[in-house]
N, C-alpha and C positions, 0 to 999 in steps of 0.2 A: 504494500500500500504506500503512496507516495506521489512525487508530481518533478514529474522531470522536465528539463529545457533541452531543445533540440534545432541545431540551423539547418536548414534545407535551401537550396537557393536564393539564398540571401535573406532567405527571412525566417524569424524565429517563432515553435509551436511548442504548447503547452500540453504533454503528455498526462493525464491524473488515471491513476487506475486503484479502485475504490472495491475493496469486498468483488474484485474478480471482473468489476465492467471498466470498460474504459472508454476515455474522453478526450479528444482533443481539442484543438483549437490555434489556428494562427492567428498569431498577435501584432504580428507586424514585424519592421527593421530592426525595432531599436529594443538591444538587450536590456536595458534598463527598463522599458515599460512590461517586457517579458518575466523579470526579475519579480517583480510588484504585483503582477499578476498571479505570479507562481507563487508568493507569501500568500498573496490573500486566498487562494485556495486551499493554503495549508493548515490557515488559520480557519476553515470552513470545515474542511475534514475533519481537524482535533474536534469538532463540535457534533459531526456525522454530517454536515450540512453541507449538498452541492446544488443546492439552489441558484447561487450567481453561474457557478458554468452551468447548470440546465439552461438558464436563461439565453444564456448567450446561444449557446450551441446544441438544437436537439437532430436527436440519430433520424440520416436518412433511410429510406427504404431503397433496395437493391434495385428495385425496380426506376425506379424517379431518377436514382444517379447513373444512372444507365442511361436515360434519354439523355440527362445534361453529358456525361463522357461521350454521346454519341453527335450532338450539336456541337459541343465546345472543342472538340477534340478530333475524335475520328474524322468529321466533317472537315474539317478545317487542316487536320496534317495526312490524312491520306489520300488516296484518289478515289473519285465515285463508285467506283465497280467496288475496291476495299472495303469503304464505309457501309455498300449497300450489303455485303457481304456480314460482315459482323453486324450489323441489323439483324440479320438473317440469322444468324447464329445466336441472337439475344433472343427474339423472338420464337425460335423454335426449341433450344433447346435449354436457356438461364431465366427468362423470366417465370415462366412455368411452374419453376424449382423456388428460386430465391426474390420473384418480382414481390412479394409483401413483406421480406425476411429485413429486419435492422440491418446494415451493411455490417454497423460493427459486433452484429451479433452471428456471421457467418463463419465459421468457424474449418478448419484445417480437417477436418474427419467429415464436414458436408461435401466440403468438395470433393475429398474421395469416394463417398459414397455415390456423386453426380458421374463420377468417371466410371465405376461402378455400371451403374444403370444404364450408360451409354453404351458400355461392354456389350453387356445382358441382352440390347435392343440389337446385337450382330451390329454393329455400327461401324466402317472403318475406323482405322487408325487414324488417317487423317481429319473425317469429321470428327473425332472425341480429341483432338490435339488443338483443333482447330478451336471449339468450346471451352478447352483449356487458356489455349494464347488467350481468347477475348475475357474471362472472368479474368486472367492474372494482369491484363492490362487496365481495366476497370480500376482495382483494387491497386496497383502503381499510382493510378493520378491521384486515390482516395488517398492514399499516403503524401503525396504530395499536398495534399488539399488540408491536412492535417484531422482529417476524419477518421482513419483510423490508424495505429500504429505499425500492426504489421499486414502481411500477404499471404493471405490463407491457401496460395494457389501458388503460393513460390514452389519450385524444384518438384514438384511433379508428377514430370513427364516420366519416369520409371514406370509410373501402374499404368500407362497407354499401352505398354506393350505386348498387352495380352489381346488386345485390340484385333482383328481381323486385319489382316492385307491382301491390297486388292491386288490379285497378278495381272499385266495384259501384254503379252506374248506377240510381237509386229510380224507383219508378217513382209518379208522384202519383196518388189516386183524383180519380175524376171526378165532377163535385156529382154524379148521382146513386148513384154507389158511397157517397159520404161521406152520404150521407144515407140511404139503407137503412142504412149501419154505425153515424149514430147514432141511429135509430129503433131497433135489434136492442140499442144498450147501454141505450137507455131501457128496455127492455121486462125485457132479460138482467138489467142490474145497473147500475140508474138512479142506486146513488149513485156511482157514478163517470162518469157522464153528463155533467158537467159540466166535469172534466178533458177526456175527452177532445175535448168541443163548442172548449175552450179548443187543444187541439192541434191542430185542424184549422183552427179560424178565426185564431189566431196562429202557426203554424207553430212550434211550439217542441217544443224536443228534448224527449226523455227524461227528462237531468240535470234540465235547464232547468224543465221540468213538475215534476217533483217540490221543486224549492230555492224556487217560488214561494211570497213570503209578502206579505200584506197590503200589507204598506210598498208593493212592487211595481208595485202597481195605481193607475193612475192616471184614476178615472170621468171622461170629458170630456159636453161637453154636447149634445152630438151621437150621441147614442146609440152611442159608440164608448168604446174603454178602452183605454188604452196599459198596457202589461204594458216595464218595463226591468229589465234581466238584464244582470249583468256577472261576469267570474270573473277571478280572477290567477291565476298560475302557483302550483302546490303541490307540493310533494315528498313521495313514498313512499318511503321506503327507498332514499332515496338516489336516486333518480329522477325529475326533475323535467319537469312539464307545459308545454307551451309557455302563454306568454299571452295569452289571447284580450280583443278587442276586444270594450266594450260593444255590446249588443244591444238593439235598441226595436223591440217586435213591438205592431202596432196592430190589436184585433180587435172588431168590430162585434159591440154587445150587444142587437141587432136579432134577434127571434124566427125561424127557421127557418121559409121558406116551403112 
């Protein structure tokens, strides 16, 4: 039981945790009004009395700070398809669970048991991961916000892996599928002929097709071209990408027999 002072980006919050509940509050810059604030609660608890921080600050609902983390936040630092996505993912599978639950009353054994039941529902691994990322991003900016202390969704991702994985097995064309399909874009829509002559004779992805730029290209004298591709890890919204190892796809500038 007690009341501790804590800086977060430049501004100081007033931790109280009283008979097992807890309460915060940001105070503002200046440690001295955080100081004054932290007595006077102290001198409230000696008494059992937390009336002045009820006043100040009552516990939101899981539900409500979810719409604001999803205006204030996802809105505004990820891209639409992202934000609509974790919409998506509040809506179908968090507020259901925790939309009328105290935020600060969600506790480390809910969220397992949410992962849990996503298991149970045959759910992949990436949608119960997925519902992971967005409750433990929630609960980052609540900390930030000084609403609750800790991250009931921190570290995890261990119990997702009992999760189901989805396999899907490609299936490659055969020179002559690949060559009817790129005679049909010469004919269909020959300016992009060329990308795809490039995805077939260097085997590169999607991403990879599209991020190619000049630099890339490497004419050797051999009638071939080295195409190198490299990516690092990037964060969305608090979500970050594993980092892949550079790629050198080497594709024959030899005309199509």
């Amino acid at each position: 039981m007690g009341v501790k002072l804590r800086k977060r980006g430049g501004k100081w919050y007033v931790f109280v945790n009283y008979h097992g509940k807890r309460k915060a509050k940001c105070v503002g810059a200046s440690r001295e009004l955080a100081e004054q604030v932290r007595r006077q609660l102290e001198a409230k608890l000696a008494l059992g009395d937390l009336a002045l921080f009820d006043d100040v600050e009552k516990s939101q609902s899981f539900g409500s700070y979810a719409d604001k983390w999803l205006k204030d936040y996802a809105r505004v630092e990820c891209k639409t398809s992202t934000a609509d996505g974790y919409e998506g993912v509040i809506e179908q599978y968090l507020r259901p669970r925790f939309g009328t639950r105290p935020l600060d009353q969600i506790k480390r054994d809910d969220i397992k048991a949410m992962i849990n039941a996503l298991i149970e529902k045959e759910l992949s691994r990436n949608t119960v991961r997925n519902a992971l990322c967005v409750i433990r991003g929630i609960f980052n900016e609540a900390i930030e916000a000084g609403i609750v202390e800790v991250n009931p969704a921190a570290r995890l991702g261990r119990f997702t892996r009992t999760a189901k994985t989805t396999e899907v097995k490609g299936i490659s064309l055969t020179p002559s599928e690949a060559e009817q399909f790129l005679q049909a874009a010469r004919e269909i829509c020959p300016e992009y002929h060329p990308l795809f002559l490039m995805a077939l004779r260097a085997g590169l992805r999607r991403g990879e097709l599209v991020a190619v730029q000049w630099g890339d290209i490497q004419f050797g004298k051999d009638e071939r071209m080295g195409i190198a591709s490299s990516s690092s890890s990037t964060t969305t919204c608090g979500a970050s990408t594993p980092r892949r190892r550079a790629r050198k796809a080497v594709a024959s500038t030899c005309p199509e027999s």
